[in-house]
TIVO-2410 file (N, C-alpha, C; in nm, 3 decimals):
# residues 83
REC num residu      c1      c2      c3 atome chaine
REC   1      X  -0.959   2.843   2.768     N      A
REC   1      X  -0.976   2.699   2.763    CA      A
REC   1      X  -1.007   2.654   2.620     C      A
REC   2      X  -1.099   2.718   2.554     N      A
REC   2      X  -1.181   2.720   2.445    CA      A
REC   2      X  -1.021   2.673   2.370     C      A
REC   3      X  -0.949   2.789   2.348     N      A
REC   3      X  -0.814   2.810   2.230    CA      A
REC   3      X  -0.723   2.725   2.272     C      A
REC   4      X  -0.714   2.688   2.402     N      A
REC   4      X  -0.622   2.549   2.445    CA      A
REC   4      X  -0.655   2.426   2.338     C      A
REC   5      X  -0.778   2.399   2.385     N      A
REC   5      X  -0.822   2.291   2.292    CA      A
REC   5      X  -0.805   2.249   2.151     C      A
REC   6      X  -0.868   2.380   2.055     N      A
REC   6      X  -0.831   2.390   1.923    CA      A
REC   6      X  -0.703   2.412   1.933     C      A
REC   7      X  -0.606   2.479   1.989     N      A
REC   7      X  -0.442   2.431   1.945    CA      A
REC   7      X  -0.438   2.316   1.956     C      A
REC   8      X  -0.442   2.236   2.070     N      A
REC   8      X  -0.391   2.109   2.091    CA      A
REC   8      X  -0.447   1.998   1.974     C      A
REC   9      X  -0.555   2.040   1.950     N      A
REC   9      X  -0.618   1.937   1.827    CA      A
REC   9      X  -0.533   1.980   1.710     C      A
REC  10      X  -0.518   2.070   1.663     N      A
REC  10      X  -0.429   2.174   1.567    CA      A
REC  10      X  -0.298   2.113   1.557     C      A
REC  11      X  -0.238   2.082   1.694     N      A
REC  11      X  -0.130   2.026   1.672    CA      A
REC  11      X  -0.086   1.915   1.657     C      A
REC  12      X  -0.225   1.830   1.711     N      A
REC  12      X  -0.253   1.661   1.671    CA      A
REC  12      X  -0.236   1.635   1.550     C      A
REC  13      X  -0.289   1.686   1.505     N      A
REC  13      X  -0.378   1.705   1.336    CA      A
REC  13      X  -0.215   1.663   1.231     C      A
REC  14      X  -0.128   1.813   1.297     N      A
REC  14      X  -0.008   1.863   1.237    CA      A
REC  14      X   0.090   1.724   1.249     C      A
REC  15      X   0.094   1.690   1.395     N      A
REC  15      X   0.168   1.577   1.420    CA      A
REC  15      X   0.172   1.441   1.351     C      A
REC  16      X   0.082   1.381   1.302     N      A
REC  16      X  -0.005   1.308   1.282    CA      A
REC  16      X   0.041   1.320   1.116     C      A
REC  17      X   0.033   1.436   1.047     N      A
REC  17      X   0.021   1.444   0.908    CA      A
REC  17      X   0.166   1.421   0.866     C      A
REC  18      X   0.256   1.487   0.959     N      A
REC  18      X   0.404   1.506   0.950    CA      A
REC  18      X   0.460   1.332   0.991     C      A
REC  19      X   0.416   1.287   1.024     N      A
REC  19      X   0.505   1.149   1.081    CA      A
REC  19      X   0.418   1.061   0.999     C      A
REC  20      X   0.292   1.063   0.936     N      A
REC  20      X   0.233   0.968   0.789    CA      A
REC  20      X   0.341   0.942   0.736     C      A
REC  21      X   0.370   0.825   0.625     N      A
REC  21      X   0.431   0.791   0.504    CA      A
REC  21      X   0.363   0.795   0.421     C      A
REC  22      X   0.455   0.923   0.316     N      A
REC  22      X   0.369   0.909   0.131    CA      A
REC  22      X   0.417   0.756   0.131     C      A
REC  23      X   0.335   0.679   0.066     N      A
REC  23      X   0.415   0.547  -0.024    CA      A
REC  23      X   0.380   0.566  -0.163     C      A
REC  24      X   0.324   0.626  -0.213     N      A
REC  24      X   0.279   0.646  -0.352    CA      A
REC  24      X   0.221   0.737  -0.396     C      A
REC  25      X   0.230   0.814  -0.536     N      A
REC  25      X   0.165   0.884  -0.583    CA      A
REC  25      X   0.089   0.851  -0.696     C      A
REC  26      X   0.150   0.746  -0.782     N      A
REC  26      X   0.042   0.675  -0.885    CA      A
REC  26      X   0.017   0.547  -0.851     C      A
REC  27      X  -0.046   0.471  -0.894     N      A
REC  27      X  -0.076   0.294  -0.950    CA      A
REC  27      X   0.084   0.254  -0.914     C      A
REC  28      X   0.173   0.326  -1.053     N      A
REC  28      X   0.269   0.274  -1.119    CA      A
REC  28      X   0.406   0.289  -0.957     C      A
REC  29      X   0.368   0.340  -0.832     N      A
REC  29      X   0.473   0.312  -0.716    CA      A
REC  29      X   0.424   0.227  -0.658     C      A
REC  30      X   0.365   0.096  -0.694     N      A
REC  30      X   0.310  -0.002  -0.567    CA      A
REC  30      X   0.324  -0.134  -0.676     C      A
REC  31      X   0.351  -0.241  -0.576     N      A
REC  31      X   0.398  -0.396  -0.670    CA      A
REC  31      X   0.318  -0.431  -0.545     C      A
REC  32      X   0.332  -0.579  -0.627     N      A
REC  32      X   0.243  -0.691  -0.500    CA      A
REC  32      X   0.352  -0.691  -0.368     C      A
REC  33      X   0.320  -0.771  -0.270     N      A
REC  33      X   0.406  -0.772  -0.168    CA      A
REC  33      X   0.476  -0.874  -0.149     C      A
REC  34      X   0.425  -1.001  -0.254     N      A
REC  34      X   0.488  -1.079  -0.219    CA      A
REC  34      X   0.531  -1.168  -0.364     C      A
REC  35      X   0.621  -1.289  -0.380     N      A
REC  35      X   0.696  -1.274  -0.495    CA      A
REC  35      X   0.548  -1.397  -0.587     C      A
REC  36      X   0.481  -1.460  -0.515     N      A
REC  36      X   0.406  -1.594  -0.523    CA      A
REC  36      X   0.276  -1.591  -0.492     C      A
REC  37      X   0.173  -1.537  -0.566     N      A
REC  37      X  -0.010  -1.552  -0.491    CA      A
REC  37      X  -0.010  -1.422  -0.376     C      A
REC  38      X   0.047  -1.336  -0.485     N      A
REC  38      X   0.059  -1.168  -0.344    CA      A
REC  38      X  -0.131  -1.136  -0.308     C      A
REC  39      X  -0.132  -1.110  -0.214     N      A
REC  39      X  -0.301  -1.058  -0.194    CA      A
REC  39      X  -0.261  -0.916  -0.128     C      A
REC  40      X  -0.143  -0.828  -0.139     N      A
REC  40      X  -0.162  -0.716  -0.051    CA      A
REC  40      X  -0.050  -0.631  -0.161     C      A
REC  41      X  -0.040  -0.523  -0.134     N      A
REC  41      X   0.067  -0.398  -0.232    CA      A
REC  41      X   0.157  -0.362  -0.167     C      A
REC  42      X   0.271  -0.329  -0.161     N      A
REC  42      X   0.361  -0.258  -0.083    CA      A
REC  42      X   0.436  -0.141  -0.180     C      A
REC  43      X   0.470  -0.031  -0.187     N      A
REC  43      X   0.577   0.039  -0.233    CA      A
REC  43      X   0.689   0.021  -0.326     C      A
REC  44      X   0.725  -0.002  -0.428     N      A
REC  44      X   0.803  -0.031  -0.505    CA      A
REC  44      X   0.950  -0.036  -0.440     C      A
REC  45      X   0.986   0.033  -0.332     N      A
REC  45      X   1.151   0.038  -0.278    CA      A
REC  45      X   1.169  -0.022  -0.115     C      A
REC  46      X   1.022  -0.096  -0.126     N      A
REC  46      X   0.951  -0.255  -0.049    CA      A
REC  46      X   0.926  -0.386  -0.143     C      A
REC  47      X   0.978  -0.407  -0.225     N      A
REC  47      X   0.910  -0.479  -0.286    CA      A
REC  47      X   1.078  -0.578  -0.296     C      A
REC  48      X   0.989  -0.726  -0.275     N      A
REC  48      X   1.048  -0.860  -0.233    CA      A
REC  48      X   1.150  -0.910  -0.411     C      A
REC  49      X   1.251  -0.936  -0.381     N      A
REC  49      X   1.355  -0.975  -0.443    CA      A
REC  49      X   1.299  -1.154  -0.519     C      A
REC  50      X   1.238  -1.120  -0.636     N      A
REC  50      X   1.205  -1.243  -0.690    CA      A
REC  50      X   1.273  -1.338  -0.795     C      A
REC  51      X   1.426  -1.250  -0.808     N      A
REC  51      X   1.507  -1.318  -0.896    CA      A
REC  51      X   1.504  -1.430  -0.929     C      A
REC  52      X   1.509  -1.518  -0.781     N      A
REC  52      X   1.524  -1.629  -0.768    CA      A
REC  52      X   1.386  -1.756  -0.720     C      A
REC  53      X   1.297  -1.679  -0.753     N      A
REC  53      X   1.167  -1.735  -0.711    CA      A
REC  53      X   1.099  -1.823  -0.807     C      A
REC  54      X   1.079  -1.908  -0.796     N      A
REC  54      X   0.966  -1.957  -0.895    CA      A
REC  54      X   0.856  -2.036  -0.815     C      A
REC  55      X   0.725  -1.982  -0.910     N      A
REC  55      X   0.561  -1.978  -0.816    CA      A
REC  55      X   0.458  -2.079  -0.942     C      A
REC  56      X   0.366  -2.095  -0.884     N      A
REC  56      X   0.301  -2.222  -0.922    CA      A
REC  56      X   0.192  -2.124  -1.037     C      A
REC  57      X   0.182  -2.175  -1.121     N      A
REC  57      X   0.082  -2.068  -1.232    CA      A
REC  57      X  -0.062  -2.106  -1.233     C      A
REC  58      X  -0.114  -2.165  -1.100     N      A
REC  58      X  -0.266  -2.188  -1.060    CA      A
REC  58      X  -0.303  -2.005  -1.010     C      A
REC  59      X  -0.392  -1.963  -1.052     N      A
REC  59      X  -0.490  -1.895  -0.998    CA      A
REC  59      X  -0.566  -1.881  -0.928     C      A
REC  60      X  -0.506  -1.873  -0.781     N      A
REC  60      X  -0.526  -1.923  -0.613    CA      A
REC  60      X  -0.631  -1.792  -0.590     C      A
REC  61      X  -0.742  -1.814  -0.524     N      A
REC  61      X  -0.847  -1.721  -0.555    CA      A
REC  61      X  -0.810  -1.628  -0.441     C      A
REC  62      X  -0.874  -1.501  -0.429     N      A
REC  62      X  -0.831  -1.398  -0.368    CA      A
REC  62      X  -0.678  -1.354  -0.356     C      A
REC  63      X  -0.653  -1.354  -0.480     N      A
REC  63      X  -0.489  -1.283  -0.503    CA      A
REC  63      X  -0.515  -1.192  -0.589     C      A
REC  64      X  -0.374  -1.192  -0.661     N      A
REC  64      X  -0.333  -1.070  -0.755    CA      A
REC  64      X  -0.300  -1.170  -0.910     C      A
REC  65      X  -0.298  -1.292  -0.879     N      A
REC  65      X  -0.304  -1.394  -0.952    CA      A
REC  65      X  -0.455  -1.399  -1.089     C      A
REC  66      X  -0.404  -1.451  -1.207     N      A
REC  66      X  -0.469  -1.441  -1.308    CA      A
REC  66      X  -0.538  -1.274  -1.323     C      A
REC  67      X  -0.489  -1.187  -1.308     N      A
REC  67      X  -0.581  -1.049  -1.328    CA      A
REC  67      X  -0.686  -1.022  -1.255     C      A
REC  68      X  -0.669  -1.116  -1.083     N      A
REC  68      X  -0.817  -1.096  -1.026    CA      A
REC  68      X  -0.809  -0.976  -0.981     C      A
REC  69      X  -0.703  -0.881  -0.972     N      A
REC  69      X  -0.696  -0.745  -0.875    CA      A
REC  69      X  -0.546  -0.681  -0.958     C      A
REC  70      X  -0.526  -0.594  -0.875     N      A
REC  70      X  -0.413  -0.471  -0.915    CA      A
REC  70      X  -0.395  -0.417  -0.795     C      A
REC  71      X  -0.244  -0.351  -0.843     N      A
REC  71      X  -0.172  -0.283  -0.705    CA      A
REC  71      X  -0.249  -0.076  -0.708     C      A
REC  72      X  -0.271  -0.056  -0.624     N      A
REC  72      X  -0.293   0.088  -0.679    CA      A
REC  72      X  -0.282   0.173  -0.524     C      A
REC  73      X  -0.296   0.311  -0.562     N      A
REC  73      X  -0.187   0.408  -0.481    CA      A
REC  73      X  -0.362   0.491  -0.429     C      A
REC  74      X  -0.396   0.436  -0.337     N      A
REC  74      X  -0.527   0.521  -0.285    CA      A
REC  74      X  -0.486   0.577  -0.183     C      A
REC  75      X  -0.509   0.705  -0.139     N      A
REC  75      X  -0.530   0.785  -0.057    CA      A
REC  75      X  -0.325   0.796  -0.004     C      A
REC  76      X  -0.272   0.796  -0.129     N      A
REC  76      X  -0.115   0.798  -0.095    CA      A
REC  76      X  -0.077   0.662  -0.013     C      A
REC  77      X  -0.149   0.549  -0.029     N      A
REC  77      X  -0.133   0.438   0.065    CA      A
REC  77      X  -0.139   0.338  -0.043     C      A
REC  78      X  -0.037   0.219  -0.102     N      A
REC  78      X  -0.048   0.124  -0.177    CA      A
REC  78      X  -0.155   0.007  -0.147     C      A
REC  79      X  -0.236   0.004  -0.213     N      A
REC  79      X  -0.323  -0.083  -0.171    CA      A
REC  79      X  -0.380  -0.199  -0.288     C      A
REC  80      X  -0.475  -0.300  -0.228     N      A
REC  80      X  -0.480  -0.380  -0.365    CA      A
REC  80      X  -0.635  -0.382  -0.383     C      A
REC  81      X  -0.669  -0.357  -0.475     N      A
REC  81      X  -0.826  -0.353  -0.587    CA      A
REC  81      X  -0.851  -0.476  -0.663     C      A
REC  82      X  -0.914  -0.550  -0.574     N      A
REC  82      X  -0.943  -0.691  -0.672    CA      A
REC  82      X  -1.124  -0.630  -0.751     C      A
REC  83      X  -1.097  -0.750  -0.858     N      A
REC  83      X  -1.230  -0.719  -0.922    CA      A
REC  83      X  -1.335  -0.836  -0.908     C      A
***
């Protein structure tokens, strides 16, 4: 019973690690998520088509706007670090 258990967790564990997404390995694989006042990171080969965008140059609080935060790659997961 005992070794049932620890396999089955063993194989949770395995399952679980294998079906994760890397999205990043540095800072430099994660952009904002969005093209205008982004507050979240996504993956660089996720990241929104802004060719054609144009965004308002106020510094809308809790964004990525004026240098309040950055995109960065924690725990292999793009995420955003405001300061």
């Amino acid at each position: 019973m005992r070794k049932s258990i620890i396999f089955s967790i063993f194989a949770l564990v395995l399952m679980t690690a294998c079906t994760s997404e890397l999205e990043c390995t540095s800072d430099a694989d994660c952009v904002p998520a969005s093209c205008c006042h982004a507050d979240s990171c996504v993956p660089k080969d996720r990241a929104p088509d802004c060719s054609e965008t144009f965004c308002t140059q106020e510094c809308v609080p809790e964004t990525l706007d004026c240098n309040q935060g950055d995109c960065i790659c924690q725990d292999n997961r793009c995420t955003t670090e405001f300061y």
